[in-house]
TORKOL-4160 file (C-alpha; in steps of 0.2 Angstrom, whole numbers, padded with zeros to 4 digits, m for minus):
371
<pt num="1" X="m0012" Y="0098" Z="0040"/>
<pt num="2" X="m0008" Y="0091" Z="0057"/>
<pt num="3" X="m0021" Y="0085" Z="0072"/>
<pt num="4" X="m0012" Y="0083" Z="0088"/>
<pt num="5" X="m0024" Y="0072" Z="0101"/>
<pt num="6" X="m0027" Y="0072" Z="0117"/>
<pt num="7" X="m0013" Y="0083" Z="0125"/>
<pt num="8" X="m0014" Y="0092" Z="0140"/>
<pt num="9" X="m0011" Y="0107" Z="0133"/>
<pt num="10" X="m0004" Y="0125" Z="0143"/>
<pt num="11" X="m0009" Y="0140" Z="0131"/>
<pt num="12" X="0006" Y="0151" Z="0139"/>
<pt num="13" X="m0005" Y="0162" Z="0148"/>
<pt num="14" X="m0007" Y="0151" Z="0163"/>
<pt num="15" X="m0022" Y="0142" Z="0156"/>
<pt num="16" X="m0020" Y="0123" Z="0154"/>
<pt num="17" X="m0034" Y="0112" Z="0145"/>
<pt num="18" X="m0033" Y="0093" Z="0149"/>
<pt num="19" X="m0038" Y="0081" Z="0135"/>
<pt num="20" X="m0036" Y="0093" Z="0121"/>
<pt num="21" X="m0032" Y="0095" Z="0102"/>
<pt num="22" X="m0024" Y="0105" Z="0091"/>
<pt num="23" X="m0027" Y="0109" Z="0073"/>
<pt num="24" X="m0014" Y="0116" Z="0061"/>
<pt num="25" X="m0015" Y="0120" Z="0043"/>
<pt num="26" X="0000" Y="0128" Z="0034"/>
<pt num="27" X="0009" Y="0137" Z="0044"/>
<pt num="28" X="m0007" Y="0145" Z="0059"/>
<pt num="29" X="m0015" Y="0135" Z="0071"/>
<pt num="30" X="m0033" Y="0134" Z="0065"/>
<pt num="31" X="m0044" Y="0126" Z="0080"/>
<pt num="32" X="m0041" Y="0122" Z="0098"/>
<pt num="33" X="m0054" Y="0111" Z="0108"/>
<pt num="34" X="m0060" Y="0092" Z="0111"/>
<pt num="35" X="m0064" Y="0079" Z="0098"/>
<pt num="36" X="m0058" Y="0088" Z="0084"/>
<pt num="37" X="m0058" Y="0080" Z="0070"/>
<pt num="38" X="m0052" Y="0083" Z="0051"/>
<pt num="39" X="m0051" Y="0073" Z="0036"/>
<pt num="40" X="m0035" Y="0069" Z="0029"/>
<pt num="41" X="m0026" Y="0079" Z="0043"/>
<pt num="42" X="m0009" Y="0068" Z="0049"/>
<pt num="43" X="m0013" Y="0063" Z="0066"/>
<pt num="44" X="m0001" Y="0066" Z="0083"/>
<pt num="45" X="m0004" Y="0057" Z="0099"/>
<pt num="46" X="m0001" Y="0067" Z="0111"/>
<pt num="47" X="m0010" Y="0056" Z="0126"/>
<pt num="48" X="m0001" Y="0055" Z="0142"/>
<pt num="49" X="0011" Y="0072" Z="0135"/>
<pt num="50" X="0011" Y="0090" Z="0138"/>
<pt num="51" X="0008" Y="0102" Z="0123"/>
<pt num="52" X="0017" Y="0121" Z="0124"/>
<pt num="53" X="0019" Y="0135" Z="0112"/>
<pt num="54" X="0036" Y="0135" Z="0105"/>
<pt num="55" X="0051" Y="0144" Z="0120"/>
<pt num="56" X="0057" Y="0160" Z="0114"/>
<pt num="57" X="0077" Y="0166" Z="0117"/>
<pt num="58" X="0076" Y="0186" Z="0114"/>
<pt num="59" X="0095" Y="0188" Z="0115"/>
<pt num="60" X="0106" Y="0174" Z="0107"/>
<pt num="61" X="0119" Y="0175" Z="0102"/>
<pt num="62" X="0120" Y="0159" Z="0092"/>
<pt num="63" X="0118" Y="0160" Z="0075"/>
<pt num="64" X="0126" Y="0177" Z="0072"/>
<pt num="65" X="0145" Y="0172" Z="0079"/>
<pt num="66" X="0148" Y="0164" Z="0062"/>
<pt num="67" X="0156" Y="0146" Z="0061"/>
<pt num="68" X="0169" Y="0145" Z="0064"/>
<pt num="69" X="0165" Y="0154" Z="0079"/>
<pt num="70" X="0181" Y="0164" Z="0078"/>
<pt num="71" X="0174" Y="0174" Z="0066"/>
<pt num="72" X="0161" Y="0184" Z="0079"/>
<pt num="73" X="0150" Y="0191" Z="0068"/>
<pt num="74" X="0139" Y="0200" Z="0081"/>
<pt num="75" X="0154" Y="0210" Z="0088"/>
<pt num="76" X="0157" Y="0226" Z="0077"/>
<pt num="77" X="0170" Y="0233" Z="0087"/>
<pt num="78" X="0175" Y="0249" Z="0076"/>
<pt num="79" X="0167" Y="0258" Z="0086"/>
<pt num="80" X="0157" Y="0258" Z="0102"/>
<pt num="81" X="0143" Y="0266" Z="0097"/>
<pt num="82" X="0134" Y="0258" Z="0081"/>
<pt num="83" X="0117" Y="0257" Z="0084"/>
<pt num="84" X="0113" Y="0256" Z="0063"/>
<pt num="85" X="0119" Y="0238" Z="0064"/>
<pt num="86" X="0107" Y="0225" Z="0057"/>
<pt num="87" X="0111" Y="0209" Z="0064"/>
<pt num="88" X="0098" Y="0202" Z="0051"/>
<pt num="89" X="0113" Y="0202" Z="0039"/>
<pt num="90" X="0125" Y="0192" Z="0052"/>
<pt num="91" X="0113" Y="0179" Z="0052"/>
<pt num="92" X="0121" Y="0161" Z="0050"/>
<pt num="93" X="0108" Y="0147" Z="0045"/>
<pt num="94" X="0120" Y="0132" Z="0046"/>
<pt num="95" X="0125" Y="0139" Z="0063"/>
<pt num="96" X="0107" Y="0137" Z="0071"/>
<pt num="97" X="0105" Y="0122" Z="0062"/>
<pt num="98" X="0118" Y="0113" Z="0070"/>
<pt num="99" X="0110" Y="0117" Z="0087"/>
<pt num="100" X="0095" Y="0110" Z="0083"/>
<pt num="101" X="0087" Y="0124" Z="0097"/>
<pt num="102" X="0068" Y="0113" Z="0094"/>
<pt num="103" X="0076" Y="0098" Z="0103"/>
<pt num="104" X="0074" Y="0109" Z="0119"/>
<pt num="105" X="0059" Y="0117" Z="0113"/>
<pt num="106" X="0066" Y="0134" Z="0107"/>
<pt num="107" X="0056" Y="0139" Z="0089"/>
<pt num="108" X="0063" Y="0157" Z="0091"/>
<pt num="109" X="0077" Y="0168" Z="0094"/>
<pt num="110" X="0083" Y="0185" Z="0093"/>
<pt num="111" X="0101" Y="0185" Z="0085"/>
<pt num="112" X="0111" Y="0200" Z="0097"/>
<pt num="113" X="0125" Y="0208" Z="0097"/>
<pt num="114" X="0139" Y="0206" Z="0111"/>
<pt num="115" X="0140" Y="0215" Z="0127"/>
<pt num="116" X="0155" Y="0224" Z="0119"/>
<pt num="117" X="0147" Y="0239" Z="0114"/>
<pt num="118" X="0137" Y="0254" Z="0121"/>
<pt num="119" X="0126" Y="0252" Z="0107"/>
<pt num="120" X="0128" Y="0239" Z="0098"/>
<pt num="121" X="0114" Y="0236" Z="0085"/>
<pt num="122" X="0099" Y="0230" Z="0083"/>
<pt num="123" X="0093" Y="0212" Z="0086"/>
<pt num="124" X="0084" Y="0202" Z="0071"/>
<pt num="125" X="0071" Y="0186" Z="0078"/>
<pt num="126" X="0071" Y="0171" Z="0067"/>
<pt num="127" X="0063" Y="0152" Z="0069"/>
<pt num="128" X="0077" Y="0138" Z="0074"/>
<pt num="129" X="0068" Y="0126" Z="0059"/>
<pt num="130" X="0079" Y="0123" Z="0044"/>
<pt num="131" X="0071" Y="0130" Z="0033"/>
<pt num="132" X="0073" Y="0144" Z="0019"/>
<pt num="133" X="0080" Y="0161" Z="0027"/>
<pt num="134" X="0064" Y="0169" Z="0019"/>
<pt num="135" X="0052" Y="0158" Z="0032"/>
<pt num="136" X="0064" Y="0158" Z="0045"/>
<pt num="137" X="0065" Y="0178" Z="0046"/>
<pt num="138" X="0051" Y="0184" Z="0059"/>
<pt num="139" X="0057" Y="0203" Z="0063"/>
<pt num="140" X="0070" Y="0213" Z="0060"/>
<pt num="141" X="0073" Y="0231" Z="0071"/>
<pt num="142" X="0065" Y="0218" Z="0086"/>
<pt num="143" X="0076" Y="0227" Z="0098"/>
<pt num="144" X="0089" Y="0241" Z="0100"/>
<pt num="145" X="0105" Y="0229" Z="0109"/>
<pt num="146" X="0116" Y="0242" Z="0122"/>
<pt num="147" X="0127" Y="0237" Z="0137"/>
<pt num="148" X="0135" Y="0245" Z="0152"/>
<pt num="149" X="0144" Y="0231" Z="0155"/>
<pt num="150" X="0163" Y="0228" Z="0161"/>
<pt num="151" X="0165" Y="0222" Z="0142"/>
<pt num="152" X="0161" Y="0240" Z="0134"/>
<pt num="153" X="0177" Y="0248" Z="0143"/>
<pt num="154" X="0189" Y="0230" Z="0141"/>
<pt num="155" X="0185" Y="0231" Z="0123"/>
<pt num="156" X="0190" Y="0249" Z="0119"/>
<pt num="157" X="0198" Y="0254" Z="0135"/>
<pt num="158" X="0212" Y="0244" Z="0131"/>
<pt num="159" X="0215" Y="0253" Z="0115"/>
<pt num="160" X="0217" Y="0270" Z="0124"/>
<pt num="161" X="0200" Y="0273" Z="0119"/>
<pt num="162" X="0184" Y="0282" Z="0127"/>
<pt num="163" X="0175" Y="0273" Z="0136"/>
<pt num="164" X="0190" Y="0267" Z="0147"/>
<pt num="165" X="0182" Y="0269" Z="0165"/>
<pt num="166" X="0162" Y="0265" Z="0171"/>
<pt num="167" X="0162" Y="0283" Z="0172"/>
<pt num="168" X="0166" Y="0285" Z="0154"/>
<pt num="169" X="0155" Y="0274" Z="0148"/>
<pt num="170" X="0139" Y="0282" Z="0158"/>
<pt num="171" X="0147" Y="0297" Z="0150"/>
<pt num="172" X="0147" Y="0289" Z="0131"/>
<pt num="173" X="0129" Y="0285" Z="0134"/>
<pt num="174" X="0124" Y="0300" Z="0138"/>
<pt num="175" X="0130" Y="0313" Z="0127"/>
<pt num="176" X="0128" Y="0300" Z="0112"/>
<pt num="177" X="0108" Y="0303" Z="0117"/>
<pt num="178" X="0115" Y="0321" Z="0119"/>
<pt num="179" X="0120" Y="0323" Z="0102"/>
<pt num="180" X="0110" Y="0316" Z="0092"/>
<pt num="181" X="0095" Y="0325" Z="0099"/>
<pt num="182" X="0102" Y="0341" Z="0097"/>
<pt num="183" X="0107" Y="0338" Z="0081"/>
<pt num="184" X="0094" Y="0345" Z="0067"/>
<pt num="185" X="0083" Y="0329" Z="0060"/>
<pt num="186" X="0090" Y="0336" Z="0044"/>
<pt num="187" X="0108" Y="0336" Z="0047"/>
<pt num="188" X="0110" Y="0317" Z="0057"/>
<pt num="189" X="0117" Y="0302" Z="0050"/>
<pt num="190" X="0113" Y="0286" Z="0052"/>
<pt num="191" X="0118" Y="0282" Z="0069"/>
<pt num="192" X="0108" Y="0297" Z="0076"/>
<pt num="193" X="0093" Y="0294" Z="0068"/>
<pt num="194" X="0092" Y="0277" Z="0076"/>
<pt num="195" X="0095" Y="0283" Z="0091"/>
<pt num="196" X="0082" Y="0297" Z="0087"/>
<pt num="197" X="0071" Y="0283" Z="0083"/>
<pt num="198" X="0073" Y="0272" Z="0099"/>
<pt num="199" X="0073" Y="0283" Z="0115"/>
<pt num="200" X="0063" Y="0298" Z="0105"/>
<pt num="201" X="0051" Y="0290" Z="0094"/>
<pt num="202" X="0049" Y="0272" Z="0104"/>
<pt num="203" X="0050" Y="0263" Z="0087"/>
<pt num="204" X="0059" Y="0248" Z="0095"/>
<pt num="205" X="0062" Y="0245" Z="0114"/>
<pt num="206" X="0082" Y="0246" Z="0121"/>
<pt num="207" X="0087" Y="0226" Z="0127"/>
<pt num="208" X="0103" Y="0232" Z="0141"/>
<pt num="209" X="0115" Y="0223" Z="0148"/>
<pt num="210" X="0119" Y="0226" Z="0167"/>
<pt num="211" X="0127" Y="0211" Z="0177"/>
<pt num="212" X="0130" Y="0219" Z="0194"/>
<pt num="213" X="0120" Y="0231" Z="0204"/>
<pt num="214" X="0132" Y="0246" Z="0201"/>
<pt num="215" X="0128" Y="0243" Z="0182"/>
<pt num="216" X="0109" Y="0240" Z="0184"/>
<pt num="217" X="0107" Y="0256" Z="0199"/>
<pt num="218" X="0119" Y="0267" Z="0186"/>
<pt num="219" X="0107" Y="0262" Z="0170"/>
<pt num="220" X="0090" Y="0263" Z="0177"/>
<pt num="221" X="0095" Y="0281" Z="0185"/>
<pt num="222" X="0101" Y="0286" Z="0168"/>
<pt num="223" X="0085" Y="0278" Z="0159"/>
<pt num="224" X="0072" Y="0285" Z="0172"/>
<pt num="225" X="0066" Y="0300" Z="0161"/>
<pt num="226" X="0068" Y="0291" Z="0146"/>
<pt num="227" X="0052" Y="0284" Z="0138"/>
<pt num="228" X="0058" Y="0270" Z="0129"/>
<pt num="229" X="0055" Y="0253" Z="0136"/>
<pt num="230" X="0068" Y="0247" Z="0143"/>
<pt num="231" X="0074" Y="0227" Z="0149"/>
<pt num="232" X="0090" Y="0222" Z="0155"/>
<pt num="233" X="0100" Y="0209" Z="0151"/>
<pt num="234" X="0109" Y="0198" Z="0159"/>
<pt num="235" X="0103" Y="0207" Z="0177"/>
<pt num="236" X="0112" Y="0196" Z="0188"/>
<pt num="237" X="0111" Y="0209" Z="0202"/>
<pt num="238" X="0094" Y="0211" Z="0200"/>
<pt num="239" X="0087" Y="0207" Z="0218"/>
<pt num="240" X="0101" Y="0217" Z="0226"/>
<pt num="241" X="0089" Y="0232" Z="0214"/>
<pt num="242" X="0072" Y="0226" Z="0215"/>
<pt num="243" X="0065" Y="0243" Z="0222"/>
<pt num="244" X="0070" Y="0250" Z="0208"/>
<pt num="245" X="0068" Y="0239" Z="0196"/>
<pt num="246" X="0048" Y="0235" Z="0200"/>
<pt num="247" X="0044" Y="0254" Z="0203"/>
<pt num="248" X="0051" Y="0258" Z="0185"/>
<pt num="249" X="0043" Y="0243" Z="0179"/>
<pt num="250" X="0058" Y="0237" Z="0171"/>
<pt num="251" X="0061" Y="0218" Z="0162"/>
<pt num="252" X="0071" Y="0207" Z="0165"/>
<pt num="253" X="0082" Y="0193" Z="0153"/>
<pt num="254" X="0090" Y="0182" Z="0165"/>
<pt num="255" X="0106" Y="0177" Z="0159"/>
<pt num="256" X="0111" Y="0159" Z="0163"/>
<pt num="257" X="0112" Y="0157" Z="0181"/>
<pt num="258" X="0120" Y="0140" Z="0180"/>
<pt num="259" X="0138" Y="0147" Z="0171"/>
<pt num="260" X="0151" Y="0148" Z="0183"/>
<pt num="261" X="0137" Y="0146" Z="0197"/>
<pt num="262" X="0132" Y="0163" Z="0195"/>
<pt num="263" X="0118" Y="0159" Z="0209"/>
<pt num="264" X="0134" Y="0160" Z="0221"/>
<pt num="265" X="0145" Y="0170" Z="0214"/>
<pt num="266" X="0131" Y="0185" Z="0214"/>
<pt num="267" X="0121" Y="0179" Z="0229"/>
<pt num="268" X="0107" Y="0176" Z="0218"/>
<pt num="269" X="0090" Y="0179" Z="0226"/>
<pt num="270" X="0081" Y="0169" Z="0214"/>
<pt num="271" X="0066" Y="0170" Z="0226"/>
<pt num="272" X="0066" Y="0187" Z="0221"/>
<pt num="273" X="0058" Y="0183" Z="0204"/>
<pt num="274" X="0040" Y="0181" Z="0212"/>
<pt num="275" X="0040" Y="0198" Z="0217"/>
<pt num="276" X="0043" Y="0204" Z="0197"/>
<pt num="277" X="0029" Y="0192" Z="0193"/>
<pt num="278" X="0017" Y="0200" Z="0206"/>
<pt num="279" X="0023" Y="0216" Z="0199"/>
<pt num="280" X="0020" Y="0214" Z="0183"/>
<pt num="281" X="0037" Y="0214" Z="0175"/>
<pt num="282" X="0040" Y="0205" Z="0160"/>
<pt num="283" X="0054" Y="0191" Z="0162"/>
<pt num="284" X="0062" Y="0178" Z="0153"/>
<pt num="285" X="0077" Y="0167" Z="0151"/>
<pt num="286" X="0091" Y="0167" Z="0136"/>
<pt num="287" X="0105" Y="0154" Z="0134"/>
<pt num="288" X="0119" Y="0167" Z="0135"/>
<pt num="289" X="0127" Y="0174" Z="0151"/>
<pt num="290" X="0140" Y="0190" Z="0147"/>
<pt num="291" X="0135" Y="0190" Z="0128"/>
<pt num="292" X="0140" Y="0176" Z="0124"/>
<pt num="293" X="0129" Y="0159" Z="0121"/>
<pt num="294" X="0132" Y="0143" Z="0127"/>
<pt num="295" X="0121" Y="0129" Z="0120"/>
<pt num="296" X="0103" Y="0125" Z="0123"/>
<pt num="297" X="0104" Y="0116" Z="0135"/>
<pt num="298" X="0108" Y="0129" Z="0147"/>
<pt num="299" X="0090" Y="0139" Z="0144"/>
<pt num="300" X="0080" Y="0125" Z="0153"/>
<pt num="301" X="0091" Y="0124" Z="0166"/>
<pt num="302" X="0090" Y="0143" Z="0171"/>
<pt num="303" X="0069" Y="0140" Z="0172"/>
<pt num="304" X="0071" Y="0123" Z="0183"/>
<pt num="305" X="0082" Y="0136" Z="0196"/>
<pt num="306" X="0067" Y="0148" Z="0195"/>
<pt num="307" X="0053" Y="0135" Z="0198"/>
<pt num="308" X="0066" Y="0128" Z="0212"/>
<pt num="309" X="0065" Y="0144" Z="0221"/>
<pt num="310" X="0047" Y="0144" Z="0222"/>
<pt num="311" X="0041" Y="0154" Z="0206"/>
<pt num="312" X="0026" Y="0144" Z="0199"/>
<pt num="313" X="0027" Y="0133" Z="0185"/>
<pt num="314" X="0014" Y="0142" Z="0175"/>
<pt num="315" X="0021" Y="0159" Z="0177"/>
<pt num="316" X="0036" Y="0150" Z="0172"/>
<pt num="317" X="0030" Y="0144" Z="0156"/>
<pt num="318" X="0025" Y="0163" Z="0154"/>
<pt num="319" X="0043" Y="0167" Z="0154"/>
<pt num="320" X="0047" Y="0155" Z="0140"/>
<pt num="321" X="0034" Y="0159" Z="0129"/>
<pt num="322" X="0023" Y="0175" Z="0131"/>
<pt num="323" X="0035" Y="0188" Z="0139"/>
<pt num="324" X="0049" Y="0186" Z="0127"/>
<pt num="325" X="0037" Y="0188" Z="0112"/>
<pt num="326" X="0028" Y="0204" Z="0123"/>
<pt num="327" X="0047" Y="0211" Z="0123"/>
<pt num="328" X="0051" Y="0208" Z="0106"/>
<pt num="329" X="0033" Y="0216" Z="0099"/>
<pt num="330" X="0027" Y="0197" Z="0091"/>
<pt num="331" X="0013" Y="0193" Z="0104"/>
<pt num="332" X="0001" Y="0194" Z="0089"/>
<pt num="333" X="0010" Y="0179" Z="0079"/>
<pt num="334" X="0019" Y="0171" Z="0096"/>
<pt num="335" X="0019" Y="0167" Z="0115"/>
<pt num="336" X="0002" Y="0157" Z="0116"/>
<pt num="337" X="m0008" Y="0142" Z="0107"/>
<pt num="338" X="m0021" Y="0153" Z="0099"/>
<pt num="339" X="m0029" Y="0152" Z="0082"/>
<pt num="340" X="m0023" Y="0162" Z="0070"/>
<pt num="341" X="m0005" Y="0162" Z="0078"/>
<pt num="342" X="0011" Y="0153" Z="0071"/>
<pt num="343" X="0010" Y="0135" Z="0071"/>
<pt num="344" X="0025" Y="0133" Z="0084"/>
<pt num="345" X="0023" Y="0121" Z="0096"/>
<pt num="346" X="0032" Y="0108" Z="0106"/>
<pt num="347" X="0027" Y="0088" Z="0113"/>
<pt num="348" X="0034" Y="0086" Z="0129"/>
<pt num="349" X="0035" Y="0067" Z="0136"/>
<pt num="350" X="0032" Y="0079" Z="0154"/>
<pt num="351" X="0035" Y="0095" Z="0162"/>
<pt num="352" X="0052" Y="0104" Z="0155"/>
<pt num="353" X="0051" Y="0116" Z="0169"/>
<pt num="354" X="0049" Y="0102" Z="0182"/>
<pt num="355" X="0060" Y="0088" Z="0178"/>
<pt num="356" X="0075" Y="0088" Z="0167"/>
<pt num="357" X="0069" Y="0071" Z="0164"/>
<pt num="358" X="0055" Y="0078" Z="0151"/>
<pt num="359" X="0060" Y="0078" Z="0133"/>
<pt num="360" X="0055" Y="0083" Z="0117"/>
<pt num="361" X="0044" Y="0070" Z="0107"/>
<pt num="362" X="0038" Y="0081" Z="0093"/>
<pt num="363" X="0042" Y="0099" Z="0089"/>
<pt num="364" X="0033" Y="0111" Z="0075"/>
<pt num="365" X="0039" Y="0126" Z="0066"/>
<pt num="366" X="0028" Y="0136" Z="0055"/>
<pt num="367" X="0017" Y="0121" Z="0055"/>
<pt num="368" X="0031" Y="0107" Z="0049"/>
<pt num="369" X="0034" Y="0094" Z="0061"/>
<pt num="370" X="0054" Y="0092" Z="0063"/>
<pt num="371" X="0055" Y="0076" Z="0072"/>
């Protein structure tokens, strides 16, 4: 049982509460409000610091690479459609232990697959604490992972096979949906049923990658019958789309904008992100930019450029902590300080979104303090 005192506490719905505590026991937060108190509860100062719900990544790719990296263990590249793919069983503890994710105050991540396949399977979300895989496991079938990316046609094109051309993979997508729907529930195999599953039956939302506005225009026209939720990935283009983009009312994971200075090499119009917010499309941030993850670092980084550009600090917040877990289907255990929900948490020595100067003093997972 842990007490955290006297924090200024943001709920990650935009609500802060000044001078407030925290009560966890197990592994759910059990009260929230002034002068608690409990006996025998482990006590953590938290005056002068700011309190948030543990940062969520919904698309990492670290921790299912494999270490050595070389090993790539998100990348099934047999075939470029495999949306069966459990990327549960790719899952690498040693791997996200050795990032130590907390330290920047990611608790959660969605292990994805690379960009290199149409469809490339489906996204499992685990905790960052090292701790046994049966705690760490949150969800599996969180998401269905796709791309329209360059990647899909470099990867197989190369091999003289179909999807070598943007055209051929638009076509690829397509009649895979094609196929699979107008083959007799019966009669389809596994792939076909997931597919049948996703953009038929909703059971899981499709996470896309699209970098540049030919992708994200030729995706969302494909998707804009489709009933499925849908987010891209990446979505470096996006404000070059936004018409489109907030009339379908799609989401957005923002890649990392810092790599390669994406802001200038895509004419980023960050500024753009306040029109989403307004709009009510979910965003958020990962640490990976063209399917491939980077460090930790580089997730913090991506929020400072959008509170740089004018998006407000709290909405930022949101789009560490709520939206990722609305996207991924957890907003009942995750994304807020609420009783009831995960004990996940972070001790900020400031504001991470407003100073790279803020650090973590004491991060909680599943209601164990890590440091």
């Amino acid at each position: 049982m842990y007490l955290i005192k006297n924090g200024t506490v943001h709920i990650g719905d935009g609500t802060i509460l000044e001078h407030c505590d925290i009560l966890t026991e197990g592994n759910q937060i059990q009260a929230i409000g002034s002068e608690l108190s409990a006996e025998g509860a482990v006590i953590l100062d938290a005056s002068g610091c700011e309190v948030f719900p543990g940062f969520i990544d919904p698309v990492s790719s670290i921790g299912a690479m494999g270490i050595p990296g070389r090993f790539f263990d998100n990348n099934e590249t047999s075939d470029p459609v495999t949306p069966e793919m459990n990327l549960k069983y790719s899952m690498d503890p040693d791997e996200v232990n050795a990032q130590e994710f907390y330290k920047s105050g990611i608790t959660t991540i969605g292990l994805s697959p690379t960009h290199n396949n149409l469809m490339g399977g489906q996204i499992a979300v685990c905790k960052t604490a090292p701790q046994k895989m049966a705690r760490r496991l949150v969800k599996e079938g969180a998401a269905l992972k796709c791309s329209v990316t360059s990647d899909v046609k470099q990867t197989y094109g190369s091999n003289s096979r179909l999807p070598m051309t943007k055209m051929g993979t638009f076509f690829l997508l397509q009649e895979s949906l094609r196929k699979a729907r107008s083959t007799p529930a019966e009669q389809r195999d596994e792939k076909q049923k997931v597919i049948c599953s996703v953009f038929d039956d909703c059971k899981m939302p499709v996470f896309a990658a699209a970098s540049s506005k030919n992708e994200i225009d030729g995706l969302l026209h494909l998707m804009q019958k489709e009933k499925v939720e849908l987010t891209l990935v990446d979505g470096l283009a996006f404000a070059d789309s936004l018409e489109q983009i907030l009339e379908q009312k799609v989401g957005l994971i923002l890649g990392n904008v810092n790599n390669m200075s994406q802001i200038a090499k895509h004419n980023m119009d960050l500024t753009k992100l306040q029109d989403l917010v307004a709009n009510g499309n979910k965003v958020a941030f990962t640490n990976s930019c063209g399917g491939w993850s980077e460090g930790r670092e580089v997730f913090l980084w991506s929020a400072i450029e959008a509170y740089r550009a004018g998006v407000a600090a709290e909405d930022v917040v949101k789009m560490l902590c709520l939206f990722p877990a609305q996207m991924l289907g957890l907003q009942d255990r995750l994304g807020t300080l609420e009783v009831g929900k995960d004990a996940d948490l972070s001790i900020f020595c400031g504001h991470p979104v407003k100073t790279y100067a803020a650090k973590v003093v004491h991060s909680m997972i599943n209601g164990e303090v890590l440091f």
